[in-house]
DRENDO-1510 file (C-alpha; in Angstrom, 1 decimal, always signed):
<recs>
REC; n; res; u; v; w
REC; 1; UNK; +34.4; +31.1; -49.5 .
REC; 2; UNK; +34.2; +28.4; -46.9 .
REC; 3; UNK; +31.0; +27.1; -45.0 .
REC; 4; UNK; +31.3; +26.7; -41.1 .
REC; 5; UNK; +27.9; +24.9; -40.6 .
REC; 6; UNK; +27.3; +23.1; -44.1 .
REC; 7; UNK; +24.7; +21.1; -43.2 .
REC; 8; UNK; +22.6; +23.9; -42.6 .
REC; 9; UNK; +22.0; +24.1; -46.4 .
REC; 10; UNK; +19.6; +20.9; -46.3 .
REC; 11; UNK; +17.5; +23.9; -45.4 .
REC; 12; UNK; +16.7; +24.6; -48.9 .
REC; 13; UNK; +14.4; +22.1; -48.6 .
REC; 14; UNK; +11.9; +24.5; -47.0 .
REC; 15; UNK; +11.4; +26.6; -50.8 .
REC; 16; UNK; +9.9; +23.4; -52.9 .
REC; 17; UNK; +8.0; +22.9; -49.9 .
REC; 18; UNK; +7.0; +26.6; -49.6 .
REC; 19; UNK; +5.8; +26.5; -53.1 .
REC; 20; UNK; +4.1; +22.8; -52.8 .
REC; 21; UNK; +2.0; +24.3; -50.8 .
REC; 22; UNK; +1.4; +27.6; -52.3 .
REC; 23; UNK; +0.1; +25.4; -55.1 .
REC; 24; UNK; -1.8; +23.0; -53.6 .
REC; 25; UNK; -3.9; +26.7; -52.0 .
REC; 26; UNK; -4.1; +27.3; -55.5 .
REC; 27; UNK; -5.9; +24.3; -56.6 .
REC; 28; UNK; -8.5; +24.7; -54.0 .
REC; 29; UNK; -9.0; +28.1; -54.3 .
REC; 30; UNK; -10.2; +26.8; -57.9 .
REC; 31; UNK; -12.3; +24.3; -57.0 .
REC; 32; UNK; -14.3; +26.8; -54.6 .
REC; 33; UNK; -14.2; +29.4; -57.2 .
REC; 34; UNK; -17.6; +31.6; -57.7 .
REC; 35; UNK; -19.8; +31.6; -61.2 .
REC; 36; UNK; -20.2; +35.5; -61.9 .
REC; 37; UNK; -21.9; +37.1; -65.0 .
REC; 38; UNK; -20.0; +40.0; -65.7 .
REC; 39; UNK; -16.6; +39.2; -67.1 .
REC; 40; UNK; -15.8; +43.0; -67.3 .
REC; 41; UNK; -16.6; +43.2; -63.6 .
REC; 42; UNK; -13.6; +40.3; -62.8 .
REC; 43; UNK; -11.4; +42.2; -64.8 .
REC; 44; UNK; -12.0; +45.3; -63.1 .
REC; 45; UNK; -11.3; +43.9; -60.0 .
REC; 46; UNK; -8.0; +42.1; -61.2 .
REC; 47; UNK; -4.9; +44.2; -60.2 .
REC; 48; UNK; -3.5; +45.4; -63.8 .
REC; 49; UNK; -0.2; +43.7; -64.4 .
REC; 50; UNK; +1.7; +41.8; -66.9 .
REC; 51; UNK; +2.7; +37.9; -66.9 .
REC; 52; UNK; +6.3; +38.5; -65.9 .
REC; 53; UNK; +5.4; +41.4; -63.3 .
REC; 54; UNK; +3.4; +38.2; -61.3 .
REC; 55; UNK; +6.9; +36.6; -61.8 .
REC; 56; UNK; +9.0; +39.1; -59.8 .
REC; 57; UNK; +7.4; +38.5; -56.0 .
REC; 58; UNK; +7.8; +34.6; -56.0 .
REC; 59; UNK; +11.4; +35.3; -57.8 .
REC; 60; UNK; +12.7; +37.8; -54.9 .
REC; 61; UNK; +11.2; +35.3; -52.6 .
REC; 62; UNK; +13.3; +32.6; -53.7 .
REC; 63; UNK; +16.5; +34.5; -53.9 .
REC; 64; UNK; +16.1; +35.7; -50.3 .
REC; 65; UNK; +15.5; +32.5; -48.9 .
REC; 66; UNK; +18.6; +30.8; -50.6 .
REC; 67; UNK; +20.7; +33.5; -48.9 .
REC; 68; UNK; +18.7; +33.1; -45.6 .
REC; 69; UNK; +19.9; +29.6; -46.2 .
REC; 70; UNK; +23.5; +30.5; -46.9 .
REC; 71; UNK; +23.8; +33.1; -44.1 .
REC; 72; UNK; +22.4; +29.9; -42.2 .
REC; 73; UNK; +25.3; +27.8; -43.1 .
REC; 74; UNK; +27.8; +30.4; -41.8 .
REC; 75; UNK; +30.0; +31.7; -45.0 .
REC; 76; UNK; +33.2; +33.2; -44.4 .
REC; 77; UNK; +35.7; +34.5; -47.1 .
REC; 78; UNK; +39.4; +35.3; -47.0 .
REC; 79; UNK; +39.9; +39.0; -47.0 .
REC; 80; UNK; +43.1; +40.8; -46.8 .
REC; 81; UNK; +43.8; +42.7; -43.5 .
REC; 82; UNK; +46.5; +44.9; -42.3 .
REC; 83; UNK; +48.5; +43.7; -39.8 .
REC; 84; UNK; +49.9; +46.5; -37.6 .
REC; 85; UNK; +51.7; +43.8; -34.9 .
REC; 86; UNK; +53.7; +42.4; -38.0 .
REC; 87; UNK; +57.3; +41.5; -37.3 .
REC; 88; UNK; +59.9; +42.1; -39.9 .
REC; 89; UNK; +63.5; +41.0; -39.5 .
REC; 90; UNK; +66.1; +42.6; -41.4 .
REC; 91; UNK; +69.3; +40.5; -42.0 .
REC; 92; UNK; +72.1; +42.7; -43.1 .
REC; 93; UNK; +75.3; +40.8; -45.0 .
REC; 94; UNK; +78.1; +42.3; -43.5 .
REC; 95; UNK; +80.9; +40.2; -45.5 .
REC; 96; UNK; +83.6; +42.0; -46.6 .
REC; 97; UNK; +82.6; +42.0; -50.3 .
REC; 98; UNK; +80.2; +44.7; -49.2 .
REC; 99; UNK; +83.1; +47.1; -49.1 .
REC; 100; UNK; +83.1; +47.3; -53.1 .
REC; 101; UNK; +82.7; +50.4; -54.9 .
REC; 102; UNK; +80.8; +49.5; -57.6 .
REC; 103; UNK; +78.1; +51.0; -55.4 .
REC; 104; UNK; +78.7; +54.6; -54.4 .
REC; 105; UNK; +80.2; +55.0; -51.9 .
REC; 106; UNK; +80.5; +51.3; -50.8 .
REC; 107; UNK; +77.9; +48.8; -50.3 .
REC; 108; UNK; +77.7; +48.3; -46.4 .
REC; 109; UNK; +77.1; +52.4; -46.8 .
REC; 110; UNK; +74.5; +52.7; -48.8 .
REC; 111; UNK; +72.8; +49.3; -47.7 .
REC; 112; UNK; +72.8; +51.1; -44.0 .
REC; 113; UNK; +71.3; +54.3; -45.7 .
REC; 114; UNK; +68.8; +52.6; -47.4 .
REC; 115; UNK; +67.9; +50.4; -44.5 .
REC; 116; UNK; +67.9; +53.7; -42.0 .
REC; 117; UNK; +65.5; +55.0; -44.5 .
REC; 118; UNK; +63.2; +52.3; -44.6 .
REC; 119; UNK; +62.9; +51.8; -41.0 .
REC; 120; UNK; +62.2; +55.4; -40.6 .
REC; 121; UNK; +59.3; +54.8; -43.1 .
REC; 122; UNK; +57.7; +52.1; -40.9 .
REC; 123; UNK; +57.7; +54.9; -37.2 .
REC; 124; UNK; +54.4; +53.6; -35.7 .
REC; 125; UNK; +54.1; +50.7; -37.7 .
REC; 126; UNK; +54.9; +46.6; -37.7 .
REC; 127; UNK; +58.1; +45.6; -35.2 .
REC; 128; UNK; +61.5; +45.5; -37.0 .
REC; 129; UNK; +64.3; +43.4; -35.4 .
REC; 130; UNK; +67.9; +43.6; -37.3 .
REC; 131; UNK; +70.1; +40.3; -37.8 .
REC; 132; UNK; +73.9; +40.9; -39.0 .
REC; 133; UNK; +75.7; +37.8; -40.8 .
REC; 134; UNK; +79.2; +37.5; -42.4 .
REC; 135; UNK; +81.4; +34.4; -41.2 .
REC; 136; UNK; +78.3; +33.7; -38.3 .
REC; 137; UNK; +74.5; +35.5; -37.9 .
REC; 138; UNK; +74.0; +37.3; -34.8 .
REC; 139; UNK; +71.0; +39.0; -33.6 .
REC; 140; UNK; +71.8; +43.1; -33.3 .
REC; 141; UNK; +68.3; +44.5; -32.2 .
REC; 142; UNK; +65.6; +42.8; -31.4 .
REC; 143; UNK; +62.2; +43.2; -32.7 .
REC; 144; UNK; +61.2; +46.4; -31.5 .
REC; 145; UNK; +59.4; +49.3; -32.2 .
REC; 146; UNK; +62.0; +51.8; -30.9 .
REC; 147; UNK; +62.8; +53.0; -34.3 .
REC; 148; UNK; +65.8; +55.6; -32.8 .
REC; 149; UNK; +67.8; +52.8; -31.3 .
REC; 150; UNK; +67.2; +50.6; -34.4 .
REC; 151; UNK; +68.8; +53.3; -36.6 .
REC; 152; UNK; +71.6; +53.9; -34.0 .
REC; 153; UNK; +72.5; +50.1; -34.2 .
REC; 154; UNK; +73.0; +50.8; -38.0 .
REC; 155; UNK; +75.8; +53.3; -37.5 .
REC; 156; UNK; +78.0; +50.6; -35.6 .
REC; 157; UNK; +78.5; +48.5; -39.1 .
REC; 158; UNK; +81.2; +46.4; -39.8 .
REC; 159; UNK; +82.3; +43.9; -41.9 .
REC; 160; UNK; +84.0; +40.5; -41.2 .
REC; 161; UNK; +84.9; +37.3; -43.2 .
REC; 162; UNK; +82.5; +34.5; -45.2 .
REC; 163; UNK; +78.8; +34.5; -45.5 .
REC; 164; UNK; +76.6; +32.4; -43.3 .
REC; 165; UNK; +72.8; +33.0; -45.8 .
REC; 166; UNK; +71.4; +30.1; -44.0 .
REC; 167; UNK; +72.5; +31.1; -40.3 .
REC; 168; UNK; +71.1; +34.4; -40.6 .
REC; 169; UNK; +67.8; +32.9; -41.5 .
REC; 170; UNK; +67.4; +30.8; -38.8 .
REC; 171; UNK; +68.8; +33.5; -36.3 .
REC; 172; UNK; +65.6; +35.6; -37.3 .
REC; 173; UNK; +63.4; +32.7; -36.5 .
REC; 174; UNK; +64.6; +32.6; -33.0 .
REC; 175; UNK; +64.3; +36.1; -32.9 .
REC; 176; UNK; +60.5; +36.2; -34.4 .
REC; 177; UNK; +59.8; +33.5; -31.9 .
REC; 178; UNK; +61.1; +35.0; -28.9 .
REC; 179; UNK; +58.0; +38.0; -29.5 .
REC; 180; UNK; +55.1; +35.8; -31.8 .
REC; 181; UNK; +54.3; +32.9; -29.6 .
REC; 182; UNK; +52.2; +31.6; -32.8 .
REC; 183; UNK; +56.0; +31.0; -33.8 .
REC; 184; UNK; +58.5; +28.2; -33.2 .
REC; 185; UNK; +61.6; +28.7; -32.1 .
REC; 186; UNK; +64.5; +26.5; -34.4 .
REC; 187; UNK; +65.0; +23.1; -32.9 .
REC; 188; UNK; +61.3; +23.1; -31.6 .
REC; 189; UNK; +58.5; +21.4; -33.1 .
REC; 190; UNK; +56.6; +23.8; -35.4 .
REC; 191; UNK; +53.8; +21.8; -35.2 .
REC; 192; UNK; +51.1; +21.6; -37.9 .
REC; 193; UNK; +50.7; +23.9; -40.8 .
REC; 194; UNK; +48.2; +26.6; -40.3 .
REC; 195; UNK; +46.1; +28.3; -42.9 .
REC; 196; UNK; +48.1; +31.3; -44.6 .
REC; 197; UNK; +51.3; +32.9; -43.5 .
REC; 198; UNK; +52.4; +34.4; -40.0 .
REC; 199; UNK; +52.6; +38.1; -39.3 .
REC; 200; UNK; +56.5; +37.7; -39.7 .
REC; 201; UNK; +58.7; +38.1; -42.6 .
REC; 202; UNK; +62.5; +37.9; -42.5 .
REC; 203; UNK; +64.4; +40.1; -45.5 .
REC; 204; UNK; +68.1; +39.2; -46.0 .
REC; 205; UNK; +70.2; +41.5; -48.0 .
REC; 206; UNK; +73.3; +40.2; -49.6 .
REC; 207; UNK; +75.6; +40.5; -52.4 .
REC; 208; UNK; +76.9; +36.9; -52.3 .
REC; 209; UNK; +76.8; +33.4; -52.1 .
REC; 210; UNK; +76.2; +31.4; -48.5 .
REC; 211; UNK; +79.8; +30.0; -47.6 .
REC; 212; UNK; +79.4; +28.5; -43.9 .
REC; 213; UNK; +77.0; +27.2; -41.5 .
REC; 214; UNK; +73.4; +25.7; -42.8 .
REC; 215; UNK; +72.6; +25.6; -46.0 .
REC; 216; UNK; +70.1; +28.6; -47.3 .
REC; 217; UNK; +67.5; +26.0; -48.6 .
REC; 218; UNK; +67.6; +23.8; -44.6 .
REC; 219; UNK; +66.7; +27.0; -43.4 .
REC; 220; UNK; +64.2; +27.9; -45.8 .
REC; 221; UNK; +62.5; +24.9; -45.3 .
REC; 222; UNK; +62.6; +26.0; -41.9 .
REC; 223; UNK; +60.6; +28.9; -42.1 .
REC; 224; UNK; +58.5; +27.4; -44.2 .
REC; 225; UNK; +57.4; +24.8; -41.7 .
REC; 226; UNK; +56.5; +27.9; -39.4 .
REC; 227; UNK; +54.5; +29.9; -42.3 .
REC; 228; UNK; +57.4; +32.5; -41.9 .
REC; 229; UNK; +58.5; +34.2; -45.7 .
REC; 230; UNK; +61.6; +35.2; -46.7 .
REC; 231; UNK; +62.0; +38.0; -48.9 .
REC; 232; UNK; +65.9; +38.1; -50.6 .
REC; 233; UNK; +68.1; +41.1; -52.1 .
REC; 234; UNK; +70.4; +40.3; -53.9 .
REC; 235; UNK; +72.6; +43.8; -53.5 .
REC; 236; UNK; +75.6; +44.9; -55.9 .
REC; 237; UNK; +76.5; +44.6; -59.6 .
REC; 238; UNK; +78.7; +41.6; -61.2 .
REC; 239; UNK; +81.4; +44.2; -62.2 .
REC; 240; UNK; +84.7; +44.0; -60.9 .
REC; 241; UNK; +85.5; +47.3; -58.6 .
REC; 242; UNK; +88.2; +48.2; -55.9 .
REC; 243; UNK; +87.0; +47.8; -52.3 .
REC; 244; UNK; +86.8; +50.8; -49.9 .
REC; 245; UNK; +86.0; +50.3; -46.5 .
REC; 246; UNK; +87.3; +53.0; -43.6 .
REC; 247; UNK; +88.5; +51.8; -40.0 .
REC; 248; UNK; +85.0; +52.3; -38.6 .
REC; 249; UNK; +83.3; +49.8; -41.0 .
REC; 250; UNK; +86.4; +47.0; -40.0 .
REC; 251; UNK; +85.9; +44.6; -37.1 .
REC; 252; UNK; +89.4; +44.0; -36.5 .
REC; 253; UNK; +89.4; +40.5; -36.3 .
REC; 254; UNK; +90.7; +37.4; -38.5 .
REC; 255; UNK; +91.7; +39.4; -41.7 .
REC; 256; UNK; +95.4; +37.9; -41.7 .
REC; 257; UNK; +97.1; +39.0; -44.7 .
REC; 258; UNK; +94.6; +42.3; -46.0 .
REC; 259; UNK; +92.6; +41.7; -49.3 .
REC; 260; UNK; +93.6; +38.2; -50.3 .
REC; 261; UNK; +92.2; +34.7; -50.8 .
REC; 262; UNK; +90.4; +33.2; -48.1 .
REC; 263; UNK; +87.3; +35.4; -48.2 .
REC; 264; UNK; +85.0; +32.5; -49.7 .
REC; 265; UNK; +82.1; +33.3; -52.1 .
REC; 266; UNK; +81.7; +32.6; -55.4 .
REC; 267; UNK; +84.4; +34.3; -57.8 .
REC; 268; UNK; +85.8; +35.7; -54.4 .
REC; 269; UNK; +88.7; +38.5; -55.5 .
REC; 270; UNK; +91.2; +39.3; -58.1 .
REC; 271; UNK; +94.7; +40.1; -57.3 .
REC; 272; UNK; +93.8; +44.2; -57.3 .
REC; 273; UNK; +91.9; +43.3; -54.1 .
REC; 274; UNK; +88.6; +44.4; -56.5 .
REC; 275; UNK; +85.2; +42.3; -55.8 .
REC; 276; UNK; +84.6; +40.1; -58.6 .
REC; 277; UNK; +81.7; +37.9; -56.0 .
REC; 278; UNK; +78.9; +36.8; -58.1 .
REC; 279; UNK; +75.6; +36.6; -56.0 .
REC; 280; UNK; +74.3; +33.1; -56.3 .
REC; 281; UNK; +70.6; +34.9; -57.4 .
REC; 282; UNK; +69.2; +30.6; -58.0 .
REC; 283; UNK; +69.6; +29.7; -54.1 .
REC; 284; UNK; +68.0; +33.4; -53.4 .
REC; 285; UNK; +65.1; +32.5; -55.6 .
REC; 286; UNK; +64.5; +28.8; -54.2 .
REC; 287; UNK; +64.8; +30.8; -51.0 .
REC; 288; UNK; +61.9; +33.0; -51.8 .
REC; 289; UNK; +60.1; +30.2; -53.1 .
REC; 290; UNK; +60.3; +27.6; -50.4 .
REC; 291; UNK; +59.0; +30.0; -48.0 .
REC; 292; UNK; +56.6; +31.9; -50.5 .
REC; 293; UNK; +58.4; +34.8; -50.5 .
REC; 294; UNK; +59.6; +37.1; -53.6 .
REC; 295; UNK; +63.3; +37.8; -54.6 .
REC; 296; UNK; +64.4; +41.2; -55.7 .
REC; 297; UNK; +67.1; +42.5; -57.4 .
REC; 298; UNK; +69.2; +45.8; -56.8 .
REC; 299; UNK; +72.1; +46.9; -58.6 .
REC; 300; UNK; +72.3; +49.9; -57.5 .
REC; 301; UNK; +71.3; +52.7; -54.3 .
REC; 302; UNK; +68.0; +53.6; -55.5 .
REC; 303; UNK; +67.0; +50.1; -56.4 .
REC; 304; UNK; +67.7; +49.4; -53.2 .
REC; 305; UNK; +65.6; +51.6; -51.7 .
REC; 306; UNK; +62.8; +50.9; -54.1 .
REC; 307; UNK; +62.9; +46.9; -53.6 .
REC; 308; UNK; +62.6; +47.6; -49.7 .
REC; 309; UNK; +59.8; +50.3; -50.2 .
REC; 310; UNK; +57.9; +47.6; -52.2 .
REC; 311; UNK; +58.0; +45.1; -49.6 .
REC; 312; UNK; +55.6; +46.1; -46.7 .
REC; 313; UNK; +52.6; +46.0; -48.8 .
REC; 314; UNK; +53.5; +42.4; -49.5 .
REC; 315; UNK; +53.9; +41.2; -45.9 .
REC; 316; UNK; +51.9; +43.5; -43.7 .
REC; 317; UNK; +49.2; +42.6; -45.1 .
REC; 318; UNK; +47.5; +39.2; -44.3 .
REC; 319; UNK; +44.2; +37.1; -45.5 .
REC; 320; UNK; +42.0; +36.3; -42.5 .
REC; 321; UNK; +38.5; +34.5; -42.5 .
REC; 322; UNK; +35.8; +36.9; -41.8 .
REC; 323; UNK; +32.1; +35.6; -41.4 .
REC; 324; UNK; +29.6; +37.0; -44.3 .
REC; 325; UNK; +26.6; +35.3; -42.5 .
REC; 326; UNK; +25.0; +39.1; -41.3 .
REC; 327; UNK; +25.6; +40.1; -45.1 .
REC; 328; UNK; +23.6; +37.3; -46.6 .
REC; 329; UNK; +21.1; +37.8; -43.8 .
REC; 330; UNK; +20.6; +40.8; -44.5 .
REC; 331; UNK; +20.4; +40.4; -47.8 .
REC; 332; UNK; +17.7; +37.7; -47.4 .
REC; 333; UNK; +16.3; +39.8; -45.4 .
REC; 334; UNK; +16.1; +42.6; -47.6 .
REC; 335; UNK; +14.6; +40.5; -50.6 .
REC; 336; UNK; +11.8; +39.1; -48.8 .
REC; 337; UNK; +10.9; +42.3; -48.1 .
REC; 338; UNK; +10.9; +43.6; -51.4 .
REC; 339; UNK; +8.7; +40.4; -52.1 .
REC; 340; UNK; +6.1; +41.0; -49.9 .
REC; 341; UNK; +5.8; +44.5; -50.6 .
REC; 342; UNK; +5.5; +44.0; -54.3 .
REC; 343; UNK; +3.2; +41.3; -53.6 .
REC; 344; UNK; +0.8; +43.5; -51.5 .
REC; 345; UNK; +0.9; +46.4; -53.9 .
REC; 346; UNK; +0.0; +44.7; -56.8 .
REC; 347; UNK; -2.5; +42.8; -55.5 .
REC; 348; UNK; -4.4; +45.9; -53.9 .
REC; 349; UNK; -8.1; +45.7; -54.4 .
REC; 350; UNK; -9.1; +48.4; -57.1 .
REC; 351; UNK; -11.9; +50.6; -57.0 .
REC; 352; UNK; -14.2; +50.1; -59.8 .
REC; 353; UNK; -14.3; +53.4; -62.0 .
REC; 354; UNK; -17.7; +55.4; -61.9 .
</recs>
């Protein structure tokens, strides 16, 4: 909790003062005090009440005050909010490791299954732009809320040569900015670091290791600078399997001589033309943790799914300040109150019994 107008606490001054003279009343009222010769008649006329009961008036008194004081001073705490204008940017790898069996059917299929599905579960929600990367990032939807054409894109897949991690980062900066003023575009100034994180996240989904362009941590650092997270998948299993990709999921350019060397990555392929790519899950962490972001892992279809199902919740969702001075008002309020009512109760004049 954080106090807008601090000083106004010196105002606590007003209780020892409240109480100074309360007691200095007290010591007169003494000193003018009448001689009577019936002591059962005082007590008679004494409201009937314990030493702690006479407690419980000055002590609700005091407790509403000090939050008068505090509501005074302007609290405000950091609550979490939803935030329904979030921006998410999905960066699809589309290297041609993806092609690899070792998930059913291939990996470019069920990654575009699993990210149809998730995009189908966020109709009506935050704004979801799609980035694509293999040898260079390019932006293949912006965001938008059009959640048909978003899926269509999907369905026009293909794969290509290298993997640019750290291009396809800062390709969904540029395309965060171009819709969140409150974000800078890459080779702007992001200015000075705000308080929490934006209402952006970027996910990047590969199943390798960055080979050209900018390196993953320059661009994390990045997106850090503009309060943007990054949430990495690293997609696929480390077991060698044959790679299966039809016409439709080929670009047709640059692949020379079919399966060979040349692809980049790290481990790259065998001979068989299987995938034996490792995915380089310590820059995917770092990643994640430069830009306060979490890194998942999914080896399989499901896992998948489950890892982007999890993520929403975690970036849709942001801490704002909200002001709390009504609520200790009204609790002051509410406490003097009591106090005075207590007060006046117990100190009713009695009727002397017959």
């Amino acid at each position: 909790m954080t106090l807008s107008w601090p000083w106004a606490l010196l105002s606590v001054m007003v209780i020892p003062l409240i109480f100074a003279v309360r007691w200095w009343a007290l010591r007169r009222r003494r000193r003018a005090a009448v001689r009577v010769t019936s002591i059962a008649l005082v007590r008679t006329a004494l409201p009937g009440r314990t030493r702690w009961t006479r407690k419980i008036p000055p002590a609700l008194l005091v407790a509403g005050l000090v939050l008068l004081v505090v509501g005074a001073a302007r609290p405000q705490a950091s609550v979490p909010v939803p935030q329904t204008s979030a921006t998410i940017l999905l960066a699809l790898d589309t290297s041609g490791s993806m092609c690899s069996t070792d998930v059913d059917p291939n990996r470019i299929t069920a990654a575009r299954k699993a990210a149809a599905e998730f995009i189908e579960s966020q109709r009506g929600g935050p704004r979801i732009g799609l980035v694509t990367f293999a040898g260079t990032a390019g932006l293949l939807v912006p965001p938008t809320d059009d959640t048909d054409a978003l899926i269509e894109a999907l369905d026009g897949l293909t794969v290509a040569r290298g993997t640019a991690i750290g291009q396809a980062v800062l390709t969904s900066i540029d395309a965060i900015a171009e819709v969140d003023p409150s974000v800078a575009p890459t080779g702007a100034d992001p200015g000075g670091a705000g308080e929490g994180y934006a209402g952006a996240a970027i996910v990047v989904l590969t199943d390798g290791a960055n080979t050209q362009g900018v390196d993953p941590e320059t661009a994390a650092r990045e997106a850090a600078l503009r309060r943007v997270r990054v949430f990495p998948i690293g997609f696929g299993t480390t077991n060698p399997a044959p790679m299966v990709c039809d016409n439709s999921q080929f670009d047709g350019r640059g692949w020379g001589g079919g399966w060979g060397g040349g692809w980049g990555g790290r481990g790259g392929f065998d001979r068989g033309g299987r995938n034996v790519r490792l995915i380089d899950e310590p820059a995917l962490k770092e990643i994640a943790e430069t830009t306060g972001g979490a890194y998942h892992r999914a080896e399989n279809a499901d896992q998948l799914q489950s890892a982007l199902d999890a993520l929403p919740g975690t970036f849709t969702v942001v801490r704002q300040r909200v002001d709390t001075a009504a609520a200790f008002a009204a609790g002051g309020a509410v406490l003097i109150t009591a106090a005075l009512s207590l007060s006046l109760w117990w100190n009713r004049p009695r009727t002397p019994a017959r």
